[in-house]
Kinemage of the C-alpha trace (Angstrom):
@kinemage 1
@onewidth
@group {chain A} dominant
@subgroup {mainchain}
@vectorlist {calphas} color= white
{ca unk a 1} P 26.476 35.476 81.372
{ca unk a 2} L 27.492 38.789 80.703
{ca unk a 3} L 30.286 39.182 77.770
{ca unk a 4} L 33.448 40.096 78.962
{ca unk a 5} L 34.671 43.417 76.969
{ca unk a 6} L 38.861 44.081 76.722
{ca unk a 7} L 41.111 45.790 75.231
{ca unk a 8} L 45.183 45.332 75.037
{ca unk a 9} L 46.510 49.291 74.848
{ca unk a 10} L 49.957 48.398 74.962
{ca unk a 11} L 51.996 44.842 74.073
{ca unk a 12} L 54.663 45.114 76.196
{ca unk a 13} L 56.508 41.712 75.159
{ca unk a 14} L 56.539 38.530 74.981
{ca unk a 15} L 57.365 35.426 77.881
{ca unk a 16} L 56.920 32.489 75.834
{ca unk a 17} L 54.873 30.897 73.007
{ca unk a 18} L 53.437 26.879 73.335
{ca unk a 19} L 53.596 23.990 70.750
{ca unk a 20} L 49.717 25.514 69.610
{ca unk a 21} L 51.384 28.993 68.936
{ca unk a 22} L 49.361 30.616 72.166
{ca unk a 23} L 52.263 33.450 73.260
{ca unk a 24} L 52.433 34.164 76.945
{ca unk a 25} L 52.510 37.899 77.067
{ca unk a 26} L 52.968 40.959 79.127
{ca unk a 27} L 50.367 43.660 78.166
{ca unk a 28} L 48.457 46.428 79.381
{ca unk a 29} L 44.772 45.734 79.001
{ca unk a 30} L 41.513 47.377 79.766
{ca unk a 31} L 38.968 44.876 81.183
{ca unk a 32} L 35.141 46.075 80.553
{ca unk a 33} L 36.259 49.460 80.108
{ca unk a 34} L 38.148 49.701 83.202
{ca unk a 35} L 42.066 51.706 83.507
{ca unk a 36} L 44.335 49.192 82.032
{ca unk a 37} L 46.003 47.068 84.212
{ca unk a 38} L 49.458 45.278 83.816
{ca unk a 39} L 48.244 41.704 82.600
{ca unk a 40} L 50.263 38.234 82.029
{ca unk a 41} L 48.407 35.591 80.102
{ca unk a 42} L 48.274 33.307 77.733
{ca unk a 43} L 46.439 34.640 74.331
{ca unk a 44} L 45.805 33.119 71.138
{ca unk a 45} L 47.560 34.510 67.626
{ca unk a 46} L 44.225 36.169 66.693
{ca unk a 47} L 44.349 37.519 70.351
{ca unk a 48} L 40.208 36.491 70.039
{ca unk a 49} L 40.976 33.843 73.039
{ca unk a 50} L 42.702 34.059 76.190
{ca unk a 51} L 44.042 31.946 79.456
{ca unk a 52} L 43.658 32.814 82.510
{ca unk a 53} L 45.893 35.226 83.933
{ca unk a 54} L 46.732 37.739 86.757
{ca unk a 55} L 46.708 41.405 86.358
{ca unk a 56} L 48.489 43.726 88.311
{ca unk a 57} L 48.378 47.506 89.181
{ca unk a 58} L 51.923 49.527 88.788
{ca unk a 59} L 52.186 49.112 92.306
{ca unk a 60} L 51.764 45.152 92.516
{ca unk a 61} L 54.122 45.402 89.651
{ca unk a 62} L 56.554 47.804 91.492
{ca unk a 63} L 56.309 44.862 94.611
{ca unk a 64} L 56.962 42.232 92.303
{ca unk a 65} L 60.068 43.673 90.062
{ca unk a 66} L 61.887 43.837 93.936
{ca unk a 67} L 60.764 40.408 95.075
{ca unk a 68} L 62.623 39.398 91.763
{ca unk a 69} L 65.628 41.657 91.896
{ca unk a 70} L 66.606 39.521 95.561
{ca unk a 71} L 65.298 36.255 94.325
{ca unk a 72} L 68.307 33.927 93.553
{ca unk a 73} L 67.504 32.835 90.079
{ca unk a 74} L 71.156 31.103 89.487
{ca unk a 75} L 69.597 27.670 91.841
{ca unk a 76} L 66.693 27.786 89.195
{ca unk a 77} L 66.327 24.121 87.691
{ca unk a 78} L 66.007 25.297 84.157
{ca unk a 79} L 63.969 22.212 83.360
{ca unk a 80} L 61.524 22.734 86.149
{ca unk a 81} L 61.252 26.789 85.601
{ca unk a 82} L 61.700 27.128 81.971
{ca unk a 83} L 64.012 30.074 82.175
């Protein structure tokens, strides 16, 4: 299997961390030396491991920042969502 090259360019912020210190995080990274994309996933401190994730172009982004703006987040069960 080939190794899988990446690079984070940019940490944007972070979502969340678990109870083994992994931080959900919003980044741009480069994936086998590919543009960066907009990426959410789950990486270890040393940023050596990672979940998987989804990665988005700034268009995908663009669709998904709108879908949220009109989503009613006020009937979120906070225990079911973790907001």
């Amino acid at each position: 299997m080939a190794e899988l090259k990446f690079e984070i360019t940019e940490h944007i912020g972070d979502l969340s961390t678990n109870a083994k210190g992994w931080t959900k995080e919003l980044n741009m990274v480069s994936w086998n030396d590919h543009e960066p994309k907009y990426d959410i996933r789950d990486w270890s401190p040393d940023h050596t491991r990672m979940s998987k994730g989804i990665t988005l172009t700034a268009d995908e982004l663009a669709a998904m920042k709108d879908l949220l703006a009109v989503m009613d987040t006020d009937s979120f069960d906070s225990d079911e969502f973790d907001v």
